[in-house]
DOTIDREN-47725 format. One record per residue (C-alpha): residue in three letters; x, y, z. Coordinates in steps of 0.05 Angstrom, whole numbers. Each point is the difference from the previous one (the first is absolute). Example, Ala and Ser with C-alpha at 12.3 -4.5 7.8 and 13.67 -1.06 7.14 Angstrom:
% residues 2
<site><code>ALA</code><x>246</x><y>-90</y><z>156</z></site>
<site><code>SER</code><x>27</x><y>69</y><z>-13</z></site>
% end
This chain:
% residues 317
<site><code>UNK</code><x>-775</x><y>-1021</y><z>923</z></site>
<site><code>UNK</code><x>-26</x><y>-62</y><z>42</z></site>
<site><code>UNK</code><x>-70</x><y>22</y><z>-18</z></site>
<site><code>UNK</code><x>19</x><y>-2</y><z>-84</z></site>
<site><code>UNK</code><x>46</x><y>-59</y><z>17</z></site>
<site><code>UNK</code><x>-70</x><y>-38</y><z>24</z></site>
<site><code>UNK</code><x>-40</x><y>23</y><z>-41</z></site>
<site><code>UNK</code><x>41</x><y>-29</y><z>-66</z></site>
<site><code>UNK</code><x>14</x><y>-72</y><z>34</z></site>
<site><code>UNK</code><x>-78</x><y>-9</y><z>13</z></site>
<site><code>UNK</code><x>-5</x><y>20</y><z>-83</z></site>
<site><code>UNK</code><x>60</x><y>-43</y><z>-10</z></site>
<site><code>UNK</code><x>-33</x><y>-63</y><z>42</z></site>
<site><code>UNK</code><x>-61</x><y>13</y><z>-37</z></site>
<site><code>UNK</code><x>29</x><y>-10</y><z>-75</z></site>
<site><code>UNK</code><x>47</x><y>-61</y><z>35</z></site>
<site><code>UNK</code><x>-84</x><y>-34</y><z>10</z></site>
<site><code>UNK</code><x>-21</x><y>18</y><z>-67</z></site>
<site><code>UNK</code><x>63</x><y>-19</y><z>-35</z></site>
<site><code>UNK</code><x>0</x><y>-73</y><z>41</z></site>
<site><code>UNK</code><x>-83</x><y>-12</y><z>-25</z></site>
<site><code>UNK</code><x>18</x><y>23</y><z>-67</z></site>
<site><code>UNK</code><x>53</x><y>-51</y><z>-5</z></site>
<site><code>UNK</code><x>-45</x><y>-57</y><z>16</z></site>
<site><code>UNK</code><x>-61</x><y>24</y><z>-33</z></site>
<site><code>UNK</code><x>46</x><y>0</y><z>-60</z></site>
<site><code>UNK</code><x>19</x><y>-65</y><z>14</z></site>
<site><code>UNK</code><x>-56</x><y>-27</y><z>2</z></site>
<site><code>UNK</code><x>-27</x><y>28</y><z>-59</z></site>
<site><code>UNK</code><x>50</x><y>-24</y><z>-50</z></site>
<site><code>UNK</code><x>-36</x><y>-49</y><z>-38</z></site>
<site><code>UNK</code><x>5</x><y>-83</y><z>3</z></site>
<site><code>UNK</code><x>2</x><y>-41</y><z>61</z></site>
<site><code>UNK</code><x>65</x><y>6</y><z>38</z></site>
<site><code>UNK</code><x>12</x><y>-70</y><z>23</z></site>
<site><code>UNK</code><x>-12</x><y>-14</y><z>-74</z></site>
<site><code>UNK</code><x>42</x><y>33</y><z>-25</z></site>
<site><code>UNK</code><x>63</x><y>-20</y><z>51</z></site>
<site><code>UNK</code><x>-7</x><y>-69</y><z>-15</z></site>
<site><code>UNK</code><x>-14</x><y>4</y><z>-73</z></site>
<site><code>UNK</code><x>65</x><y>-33</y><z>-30</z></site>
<site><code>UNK</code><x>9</x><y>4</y><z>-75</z></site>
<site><code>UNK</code><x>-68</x><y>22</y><z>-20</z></site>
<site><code>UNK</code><x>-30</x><y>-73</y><z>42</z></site>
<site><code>UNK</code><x>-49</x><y>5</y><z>31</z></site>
<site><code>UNK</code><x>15</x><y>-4</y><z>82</z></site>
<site><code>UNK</code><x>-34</x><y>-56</y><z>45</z></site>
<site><code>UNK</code><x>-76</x><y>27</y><z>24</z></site>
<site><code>UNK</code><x>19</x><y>-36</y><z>69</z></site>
<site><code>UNK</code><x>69</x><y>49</y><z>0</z></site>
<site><code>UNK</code><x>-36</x><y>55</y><z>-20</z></site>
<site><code>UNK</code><x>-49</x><y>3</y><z>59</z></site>
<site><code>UNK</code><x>45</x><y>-16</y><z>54</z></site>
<site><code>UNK</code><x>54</x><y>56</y><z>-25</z></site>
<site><code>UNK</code><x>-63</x><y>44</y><z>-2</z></site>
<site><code>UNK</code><x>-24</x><y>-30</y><z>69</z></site>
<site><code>UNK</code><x>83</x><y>22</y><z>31</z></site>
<site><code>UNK</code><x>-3</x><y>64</y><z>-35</z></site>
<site><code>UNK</code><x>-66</x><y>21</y><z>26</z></site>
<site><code>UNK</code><x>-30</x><y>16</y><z>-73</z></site>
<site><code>UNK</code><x>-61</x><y>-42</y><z>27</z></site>
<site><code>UNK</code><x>-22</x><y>50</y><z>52</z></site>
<site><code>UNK</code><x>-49</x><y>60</y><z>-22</z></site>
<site><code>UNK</code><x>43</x><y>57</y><z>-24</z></site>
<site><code>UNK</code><x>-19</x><y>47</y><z>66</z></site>
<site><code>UNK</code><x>30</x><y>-61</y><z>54</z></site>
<site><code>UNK</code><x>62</x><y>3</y><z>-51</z></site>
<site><code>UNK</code><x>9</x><y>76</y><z>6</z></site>
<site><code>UNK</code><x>-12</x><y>-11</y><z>75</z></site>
<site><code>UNK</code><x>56</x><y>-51</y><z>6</z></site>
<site><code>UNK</code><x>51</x><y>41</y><z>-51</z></site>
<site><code>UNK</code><x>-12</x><y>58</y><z>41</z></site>
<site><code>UNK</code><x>12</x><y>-32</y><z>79</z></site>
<site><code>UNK</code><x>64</x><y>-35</y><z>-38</z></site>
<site><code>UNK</code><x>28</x><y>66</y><z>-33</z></site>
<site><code>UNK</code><x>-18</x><y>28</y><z>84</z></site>
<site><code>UNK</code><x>55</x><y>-54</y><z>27</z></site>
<site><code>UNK</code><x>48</x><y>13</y><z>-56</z></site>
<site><code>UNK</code><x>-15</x><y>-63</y><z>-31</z></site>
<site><code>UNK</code><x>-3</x><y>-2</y><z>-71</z></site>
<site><code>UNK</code><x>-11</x><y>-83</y><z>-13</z></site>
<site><code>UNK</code><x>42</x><y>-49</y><z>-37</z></site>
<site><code>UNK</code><x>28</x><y>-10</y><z>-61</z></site>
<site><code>UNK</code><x>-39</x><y>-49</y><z>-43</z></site>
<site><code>UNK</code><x>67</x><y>-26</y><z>-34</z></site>
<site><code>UNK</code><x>39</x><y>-20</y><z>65</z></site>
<site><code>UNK</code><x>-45</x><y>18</y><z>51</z></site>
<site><code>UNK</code><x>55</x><y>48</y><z>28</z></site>
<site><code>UNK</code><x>-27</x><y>63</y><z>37</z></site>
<site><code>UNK</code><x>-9</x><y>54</y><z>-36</z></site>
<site><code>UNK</code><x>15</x><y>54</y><z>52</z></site>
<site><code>UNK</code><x>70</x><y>-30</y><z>8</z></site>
<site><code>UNK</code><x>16</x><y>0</y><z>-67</z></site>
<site><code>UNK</code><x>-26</x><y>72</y><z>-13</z></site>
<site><code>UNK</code><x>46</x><y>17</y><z>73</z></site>
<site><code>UNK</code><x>58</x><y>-32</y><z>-37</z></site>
<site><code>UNK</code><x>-6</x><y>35</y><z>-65</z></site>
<site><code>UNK</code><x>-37</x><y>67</y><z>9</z></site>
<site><code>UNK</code><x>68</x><y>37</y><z>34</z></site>
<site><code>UNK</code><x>45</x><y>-17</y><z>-63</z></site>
<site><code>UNK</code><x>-51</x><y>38</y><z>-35</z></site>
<site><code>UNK</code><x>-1</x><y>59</y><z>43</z></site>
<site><code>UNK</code><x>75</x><y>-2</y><z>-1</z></site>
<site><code>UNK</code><x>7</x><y>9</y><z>-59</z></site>
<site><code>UNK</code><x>-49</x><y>45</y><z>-12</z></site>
<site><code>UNK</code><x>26</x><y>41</y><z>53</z></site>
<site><code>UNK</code><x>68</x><y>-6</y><z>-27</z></site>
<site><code>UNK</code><x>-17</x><y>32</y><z>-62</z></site>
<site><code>UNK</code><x>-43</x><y>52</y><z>32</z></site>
<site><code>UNK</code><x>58</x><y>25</y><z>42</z></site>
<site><code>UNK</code><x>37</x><y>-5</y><z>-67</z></site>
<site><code>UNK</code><x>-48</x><y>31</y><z>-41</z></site>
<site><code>UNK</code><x>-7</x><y>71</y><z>53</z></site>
<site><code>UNK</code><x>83</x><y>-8</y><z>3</z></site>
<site><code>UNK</code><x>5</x><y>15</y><z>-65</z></site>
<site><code>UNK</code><x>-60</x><y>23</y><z>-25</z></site>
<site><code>UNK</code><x>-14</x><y>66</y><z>54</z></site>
<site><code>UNK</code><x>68</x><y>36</y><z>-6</z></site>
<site><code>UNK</code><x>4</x><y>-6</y><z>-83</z></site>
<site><code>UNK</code><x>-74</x><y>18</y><z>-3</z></site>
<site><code>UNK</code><x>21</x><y>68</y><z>46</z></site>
<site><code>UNK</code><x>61</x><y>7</y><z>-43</z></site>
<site><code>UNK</code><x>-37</x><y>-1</y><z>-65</z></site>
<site><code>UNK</code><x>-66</x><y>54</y><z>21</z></site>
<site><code>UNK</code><x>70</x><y>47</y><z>25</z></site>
<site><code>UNK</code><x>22</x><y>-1</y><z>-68</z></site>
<site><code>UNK</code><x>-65</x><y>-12</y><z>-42</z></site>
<site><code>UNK</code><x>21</x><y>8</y><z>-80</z></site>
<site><code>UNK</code><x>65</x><y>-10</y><z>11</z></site>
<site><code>UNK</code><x>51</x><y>-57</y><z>-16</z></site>
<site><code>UNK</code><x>-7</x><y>-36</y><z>65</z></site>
<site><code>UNK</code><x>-73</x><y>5</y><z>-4</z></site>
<site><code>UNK</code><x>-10</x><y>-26</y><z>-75</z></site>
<site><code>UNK</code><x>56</x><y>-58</y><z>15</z></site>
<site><code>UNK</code><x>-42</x><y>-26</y><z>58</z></site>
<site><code>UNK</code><x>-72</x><y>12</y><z>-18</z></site>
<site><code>UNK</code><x>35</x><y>-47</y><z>-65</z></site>
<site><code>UNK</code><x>30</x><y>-51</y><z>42</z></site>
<site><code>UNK</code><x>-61</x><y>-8</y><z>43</z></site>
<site><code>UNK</code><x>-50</x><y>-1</y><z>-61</z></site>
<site><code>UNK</code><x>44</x><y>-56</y><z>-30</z></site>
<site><code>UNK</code><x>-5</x><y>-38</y><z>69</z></site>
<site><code>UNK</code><x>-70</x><y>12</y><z>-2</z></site>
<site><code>UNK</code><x>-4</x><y>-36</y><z>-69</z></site>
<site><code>UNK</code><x>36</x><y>-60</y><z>20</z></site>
<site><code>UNK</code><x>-40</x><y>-57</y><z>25</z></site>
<site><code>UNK</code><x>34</x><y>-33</y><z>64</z></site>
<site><code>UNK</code><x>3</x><y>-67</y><z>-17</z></site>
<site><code>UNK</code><x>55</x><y>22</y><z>-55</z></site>
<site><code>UNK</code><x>24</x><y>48</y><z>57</z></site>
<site><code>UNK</code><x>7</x><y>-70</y><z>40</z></site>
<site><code>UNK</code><x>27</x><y>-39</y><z>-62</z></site>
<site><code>UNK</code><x>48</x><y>56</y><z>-19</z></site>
<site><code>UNK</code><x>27</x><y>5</y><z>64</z></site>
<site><code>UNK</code><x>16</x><y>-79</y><z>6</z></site>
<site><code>UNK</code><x>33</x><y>5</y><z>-67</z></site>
<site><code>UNK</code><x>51</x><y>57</y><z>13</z></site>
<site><code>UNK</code><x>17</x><y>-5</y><z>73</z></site>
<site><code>UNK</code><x>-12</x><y>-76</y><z>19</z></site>
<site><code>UNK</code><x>18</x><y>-31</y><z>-71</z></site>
<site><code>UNK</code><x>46</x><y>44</y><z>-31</z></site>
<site><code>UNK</code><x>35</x><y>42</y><z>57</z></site>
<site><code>UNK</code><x>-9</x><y>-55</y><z>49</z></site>
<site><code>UNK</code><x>-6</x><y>50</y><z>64</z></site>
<site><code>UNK</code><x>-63</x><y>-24</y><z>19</z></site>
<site><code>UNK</code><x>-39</x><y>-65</y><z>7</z></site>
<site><code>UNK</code><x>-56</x><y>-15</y><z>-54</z></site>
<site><code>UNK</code><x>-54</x><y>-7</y><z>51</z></site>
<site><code>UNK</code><x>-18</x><y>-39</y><z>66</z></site>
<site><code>UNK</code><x>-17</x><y>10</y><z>67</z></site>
<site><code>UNK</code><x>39</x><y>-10</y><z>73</z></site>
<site><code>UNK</code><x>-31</x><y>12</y><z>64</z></site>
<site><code>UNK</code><x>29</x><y>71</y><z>27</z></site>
<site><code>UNK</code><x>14</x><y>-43</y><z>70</z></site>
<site><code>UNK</code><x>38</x><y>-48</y><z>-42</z></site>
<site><code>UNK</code><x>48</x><y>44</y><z>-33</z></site>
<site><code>UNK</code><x>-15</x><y>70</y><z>6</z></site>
<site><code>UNK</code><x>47</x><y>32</y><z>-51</z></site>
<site><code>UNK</code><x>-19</x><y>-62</y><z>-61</z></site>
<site><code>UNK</code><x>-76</x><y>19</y><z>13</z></site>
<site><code>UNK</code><x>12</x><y>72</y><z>-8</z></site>
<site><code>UNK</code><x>31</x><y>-4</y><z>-61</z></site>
<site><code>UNK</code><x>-53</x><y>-58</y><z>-39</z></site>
<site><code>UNK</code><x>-46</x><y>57</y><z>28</z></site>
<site><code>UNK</code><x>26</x><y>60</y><z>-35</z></site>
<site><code>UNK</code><x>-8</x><y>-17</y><z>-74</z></site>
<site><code>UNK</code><x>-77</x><y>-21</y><z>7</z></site>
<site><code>UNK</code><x>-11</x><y>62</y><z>43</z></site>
<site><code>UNK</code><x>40</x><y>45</y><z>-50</z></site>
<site><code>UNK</code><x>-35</x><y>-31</y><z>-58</z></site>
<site><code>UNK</code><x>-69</x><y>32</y><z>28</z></site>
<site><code>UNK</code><x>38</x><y>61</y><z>26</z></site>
<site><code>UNK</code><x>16</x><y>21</y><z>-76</z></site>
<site><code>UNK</code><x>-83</x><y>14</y><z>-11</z></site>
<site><code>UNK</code><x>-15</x><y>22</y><z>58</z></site>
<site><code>UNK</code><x>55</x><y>51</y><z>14</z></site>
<site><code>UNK</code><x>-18</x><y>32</y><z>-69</z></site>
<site><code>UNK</code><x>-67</x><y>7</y><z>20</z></site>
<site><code>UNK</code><x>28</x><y>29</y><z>66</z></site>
<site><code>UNK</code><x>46</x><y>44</y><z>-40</z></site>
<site><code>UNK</code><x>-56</x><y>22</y><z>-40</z></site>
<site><code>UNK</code><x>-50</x><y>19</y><z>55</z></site>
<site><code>UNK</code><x>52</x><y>32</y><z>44</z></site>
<site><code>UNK</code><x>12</x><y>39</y><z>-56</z></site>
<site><code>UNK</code><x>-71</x><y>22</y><z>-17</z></site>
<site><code>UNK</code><x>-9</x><y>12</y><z>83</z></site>
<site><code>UNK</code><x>51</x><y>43</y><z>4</z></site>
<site><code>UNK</code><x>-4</x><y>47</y><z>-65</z></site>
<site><code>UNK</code><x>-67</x><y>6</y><z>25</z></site>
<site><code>UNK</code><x>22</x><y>23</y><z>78</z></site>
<site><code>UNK</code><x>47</x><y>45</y><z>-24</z></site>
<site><code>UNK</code><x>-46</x><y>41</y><z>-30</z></site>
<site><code>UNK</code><x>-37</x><y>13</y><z>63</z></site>
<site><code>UNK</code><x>-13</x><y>62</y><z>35</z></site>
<site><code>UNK</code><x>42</x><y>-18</y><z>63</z></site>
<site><code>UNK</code><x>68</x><y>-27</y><z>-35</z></site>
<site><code>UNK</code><x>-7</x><y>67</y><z>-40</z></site>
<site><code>UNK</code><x>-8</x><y>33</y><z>75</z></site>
<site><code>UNK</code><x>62</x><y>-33</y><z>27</z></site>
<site><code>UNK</code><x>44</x><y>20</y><z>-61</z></site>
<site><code>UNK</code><x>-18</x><y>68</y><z>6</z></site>
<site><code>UNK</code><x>17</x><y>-2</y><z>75</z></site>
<site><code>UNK</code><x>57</x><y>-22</y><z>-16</z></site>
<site><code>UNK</code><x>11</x><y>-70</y><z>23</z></site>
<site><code>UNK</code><x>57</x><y>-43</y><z>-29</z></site>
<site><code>UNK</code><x>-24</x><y>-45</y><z>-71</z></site>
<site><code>UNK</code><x>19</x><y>-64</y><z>35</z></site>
<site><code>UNK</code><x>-39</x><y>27</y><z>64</z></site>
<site><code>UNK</code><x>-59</x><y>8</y><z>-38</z></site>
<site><code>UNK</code><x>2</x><y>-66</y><z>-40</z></site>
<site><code>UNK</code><x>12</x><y>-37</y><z>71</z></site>
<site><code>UNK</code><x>-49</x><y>26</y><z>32</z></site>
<site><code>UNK</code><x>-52</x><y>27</y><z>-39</z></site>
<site><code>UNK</code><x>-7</x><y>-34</y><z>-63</z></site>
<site><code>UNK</code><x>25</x><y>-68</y><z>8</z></site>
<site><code>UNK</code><x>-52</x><y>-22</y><z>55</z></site>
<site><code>UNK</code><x>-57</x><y>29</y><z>-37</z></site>
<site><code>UNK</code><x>21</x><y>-39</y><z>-57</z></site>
<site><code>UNK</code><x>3</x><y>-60</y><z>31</z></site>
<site><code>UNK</code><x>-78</x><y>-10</y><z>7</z></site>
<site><code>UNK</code><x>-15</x><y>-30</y><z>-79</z></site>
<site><code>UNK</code><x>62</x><y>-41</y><z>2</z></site>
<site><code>UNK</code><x>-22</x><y>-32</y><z>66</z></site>
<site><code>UNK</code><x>-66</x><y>-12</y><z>-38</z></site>
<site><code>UNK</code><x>37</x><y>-29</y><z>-54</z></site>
<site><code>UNK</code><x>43</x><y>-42</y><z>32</z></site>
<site><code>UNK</code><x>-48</x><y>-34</y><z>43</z></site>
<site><code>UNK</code><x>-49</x><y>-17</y><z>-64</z></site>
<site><code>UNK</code><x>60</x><y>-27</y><z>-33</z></site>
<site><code>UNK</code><x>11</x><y>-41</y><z>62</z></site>
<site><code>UNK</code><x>-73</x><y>-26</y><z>-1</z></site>
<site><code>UNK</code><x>11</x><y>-32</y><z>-66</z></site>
<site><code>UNK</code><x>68</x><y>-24</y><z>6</z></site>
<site><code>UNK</code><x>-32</x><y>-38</y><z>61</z></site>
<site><code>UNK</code><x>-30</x><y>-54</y><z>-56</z></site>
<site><code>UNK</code><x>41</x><y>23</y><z>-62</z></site>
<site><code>UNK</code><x>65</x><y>-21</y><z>19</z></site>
<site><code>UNK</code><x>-7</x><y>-68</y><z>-33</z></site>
<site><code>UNK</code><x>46</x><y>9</y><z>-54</z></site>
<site><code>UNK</code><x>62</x><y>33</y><z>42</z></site>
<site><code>UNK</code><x>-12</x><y>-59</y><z>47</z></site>
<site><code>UNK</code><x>-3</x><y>-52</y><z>-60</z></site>
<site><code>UNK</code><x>58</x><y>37</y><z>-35</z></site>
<site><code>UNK</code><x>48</x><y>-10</y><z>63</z></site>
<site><code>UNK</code><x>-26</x><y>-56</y><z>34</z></site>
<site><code>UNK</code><x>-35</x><y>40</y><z>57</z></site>
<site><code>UNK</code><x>-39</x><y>-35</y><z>38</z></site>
<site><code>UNK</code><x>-58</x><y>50</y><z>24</z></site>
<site><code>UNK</code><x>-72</x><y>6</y><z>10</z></site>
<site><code>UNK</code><x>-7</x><y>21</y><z>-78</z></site>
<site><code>UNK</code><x>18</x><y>-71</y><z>-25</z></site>
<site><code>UNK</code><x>-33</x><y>-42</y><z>54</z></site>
<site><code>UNK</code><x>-72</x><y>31</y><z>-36</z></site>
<site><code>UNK</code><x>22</x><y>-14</y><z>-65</z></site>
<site><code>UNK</code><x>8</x><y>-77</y><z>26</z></site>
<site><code>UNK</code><x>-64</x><y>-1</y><z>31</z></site>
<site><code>UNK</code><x>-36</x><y>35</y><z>-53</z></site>
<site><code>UNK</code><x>31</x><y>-53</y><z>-57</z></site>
<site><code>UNK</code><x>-28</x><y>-55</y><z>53</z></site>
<site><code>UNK</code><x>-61</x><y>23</y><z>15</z></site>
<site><code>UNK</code><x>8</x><y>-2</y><z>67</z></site>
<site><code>UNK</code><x>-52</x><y>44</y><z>30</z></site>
<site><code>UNK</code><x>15</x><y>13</y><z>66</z></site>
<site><code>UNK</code><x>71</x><y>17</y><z>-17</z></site>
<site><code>UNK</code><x>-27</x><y>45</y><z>-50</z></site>
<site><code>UNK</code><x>-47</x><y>41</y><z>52</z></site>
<site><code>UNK</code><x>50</x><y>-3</y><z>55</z></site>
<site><code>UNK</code><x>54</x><y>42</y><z>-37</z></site>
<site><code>UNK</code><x>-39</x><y>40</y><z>-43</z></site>
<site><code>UNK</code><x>-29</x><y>23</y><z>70</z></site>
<site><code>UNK</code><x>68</x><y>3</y><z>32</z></site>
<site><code>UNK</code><x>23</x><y>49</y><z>-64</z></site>
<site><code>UNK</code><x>-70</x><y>46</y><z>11</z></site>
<site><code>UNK</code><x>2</x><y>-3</y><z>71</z></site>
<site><code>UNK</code><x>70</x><y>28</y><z>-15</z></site>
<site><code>UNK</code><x>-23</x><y>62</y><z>-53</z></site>
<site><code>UNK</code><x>-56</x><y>15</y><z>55</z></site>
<site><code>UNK</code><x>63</x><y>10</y><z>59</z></site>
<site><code>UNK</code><x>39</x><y>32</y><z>-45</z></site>
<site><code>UNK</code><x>-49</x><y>50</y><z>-18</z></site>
<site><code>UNK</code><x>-16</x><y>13</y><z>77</z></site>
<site><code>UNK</code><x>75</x><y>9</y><z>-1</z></site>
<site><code>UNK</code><x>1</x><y>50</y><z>-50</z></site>
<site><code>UNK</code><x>-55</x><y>39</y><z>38</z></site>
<site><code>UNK</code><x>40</x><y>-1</y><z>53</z></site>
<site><code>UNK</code><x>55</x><y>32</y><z>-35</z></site>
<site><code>UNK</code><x>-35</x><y>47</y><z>-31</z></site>
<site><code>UNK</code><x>-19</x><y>33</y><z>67</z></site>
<site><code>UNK</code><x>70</x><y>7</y><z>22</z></site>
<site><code>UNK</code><x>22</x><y>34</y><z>-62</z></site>
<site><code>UNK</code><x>-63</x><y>40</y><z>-4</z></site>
<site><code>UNK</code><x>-26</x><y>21</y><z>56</z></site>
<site><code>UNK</code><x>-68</x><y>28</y><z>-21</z></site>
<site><code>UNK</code><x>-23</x><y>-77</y><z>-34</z></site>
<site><code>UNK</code><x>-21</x><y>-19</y><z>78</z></site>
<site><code>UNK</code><x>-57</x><y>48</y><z>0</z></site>
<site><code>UNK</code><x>-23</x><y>-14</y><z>-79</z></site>
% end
C-alpha cells in the first residue's frame, strides 16, 4: 500500500509542475502587452513612462526563462505575488476564501452520497417498478434543471415566500455557529440537487451491474440473508464508479461554483477569479487557477487512494 501510495504522489507532484508551467506559459501567451492593457482606461492610451515601470515591477522586462525561474522559486515558498489592484497578497486572500469553497462543496458532497447512495440501492432492488420509474423521473428532472434557477428557486420559496431561511450571506462558523450553518445549507443543497441525481443514477447503474455477478448469485444460493448480501457484497463493489464520479464532479465544482456563490452571496474562491479575471489582474488569475488545479491533481491522488482500500487488487495494476 505505501509502495502504490508513493508511487501516485510522485505522478501527482509531477502533473502539480506541469499544470503550474502551463499556467504561465499560457499567460504569457495571451496576446497584447500586460502593463498595457492594466492601465488602458477608456480605450486611452496609458503613459509610455507608466507602462515601463509597471513592466519594470512586474518583471515582464526580464527574458521569459529568468521569469519562469522566479515564478517557479515563488510558487516553492508558497508565495503567489500581489494583487495589481490593491497590492494585497494574493496567498492570503486565496487562504481566506478557498475553505468557503470547499465547504460548501463538501457540504453538498456529503449531501449528495446522503441521499443519493441509499435511493440509488433502493431503485436497482426494485428496477421497473414504481419506486424505480418515480426516482429515475425525479432525478432526470433534477438533472435538467440548471442550478442557478435551483439557487433562484430556492430564495423565492423558502427565504421570500416561507420566510424560514435567510436569502443569502455569510457568518463566520466561530462567530455564530448555528446562523452559519444554516446560510450554508441552501447554497450547498442547491448543488446537492445535480449531483445527488447523478449519484442516484450511477449507484444505480453500479449496483444492477454487481448483482448480476457470479459471487452475489454464490451467496444467495448459500443462503445468506438479502440485506446480508446487499451490505456486504454488493454495496462496496458498487461504490467504486460513484467514488469516480463524485470526485470529477468535485474537480469542476472547485471553479464552477460562481453562480451558487453569486446567487447567495458566498464569498468563495469561485468569485474571487471571476473579479480578477474581469480586472485583468494576472497574478490573481494564475494564483487561483493554480490553487483550483493543484486541488483536481490532490483530489485525484485521493481517489487513488481510495480506490485501493475498496479494491484491493488496484495496488498491484
Amino acid at each position: 500500500m505505501l509502495a502504490y501510495a508513493a508511487r501516485r504522489l510522485l505522478l501527482s507532484a509531477g502533473l502539480v509542475w506541469v499544470v503550474a508551467s502551463l499556467v504561465f506559459l499560457v499567460i504569457h501567451l495571451i496576446p497584447g502587452d500586460p502593463a498595457e492593457l492594466l492601465l488602458s482606461q477608456g480605450g486611452i492610451a496609458p503613459d509610455p513612462a507608466a507602462v515601463d515601470e509597471l513592466r519594470h515591477r512586474l518583471g515582464l522586462n526580464l527574458p521569459l526563462w529568468e521569469q519562469y525561474a522566479s515564478y517557479m522559486g515563488a510558487l516553492l515558498r508558497g508565495d503567489f505575488g500581489l494583487s495589481l489592484l490593491d497590492e494585497h497578497p494574493i496567498a492570503d486572500e486565496i487562504a481566506l476564501r478557498l475553505p468557503r469553497t470547499l465547504e460548501l462543496i463538501i457540504a453538498a458532497a456529503l449531501i449528495s452520497l446522503a441521499f443519493g447512495m441509499p435511493l440509488g440501492v433502493a431503485a436497482a432492488l426494485q428496477a421497473g417498478g414504481l419506486l424505480d420509474r418515480l426516482l429515475s423521473g425525479a432525478a432526470a428532472l433534477a438533472l435538467s434543471i440548471p442550478v442557478f434557477v435551483v439557487g433562484t428557486l430556492a430564495v423565492l420559496v423558502l427565504a421570500q415566500e416561507l420566510k424560514l431561511v435567510s436569502a443569502g450571506g455569510y457568518v463566520p462558523f466561530a462567530r455564530d455557529p448555528g446562523r452559519h450553518i444554516v446560510l450554508l445549507l441552501m447554497p450547498a443543497g442547491t448543488i446537492a440537487v445535480g449531483l445527488g441525481a447523478v449519484v442516484f443514477r450511477v449507484m444505480r447503474s453500479s449496483v444492477l451491474e454487481v448483482l448480476e455477478r457470479d459471487h452475489v448469485r454464490a451467496a444467495q444460493a448459500r443462503g445468506l440473508s438479502a440485506a446480508g448480501i446487499i451490505r456486504r457484497h454488493v454495496v462496496r463493489n458498487a461504490l467504486t464508479p460513484v467514488v469516480t464520479v463524485v470526485a470529477l464532479h468535485l474537480g469542476t465544482l472547485l471553479g464552477g461554483t460562481v453562480l451558487v456563490e453569486f446567487v447567495f452571496n458566498w464569498p468563495g474562491l469561485s468569485g474571487y477569479l471571476v473579479r480578477a479575471v474581469e480586472a485583468r489582474d494576472y497574478p490573481e488569475v494564475m494564483g487561483i487557477v493554480l490553487v483550483i488545479s493543484t486541488l483536481f491533481v490532490l483530489l485525484n491522488f485521493v481517489v487513488d487512494l481510495l480506490y485501493a482500500v475498496i479494491d484491493p487488487r488496484v495496488r498491484h495494476a
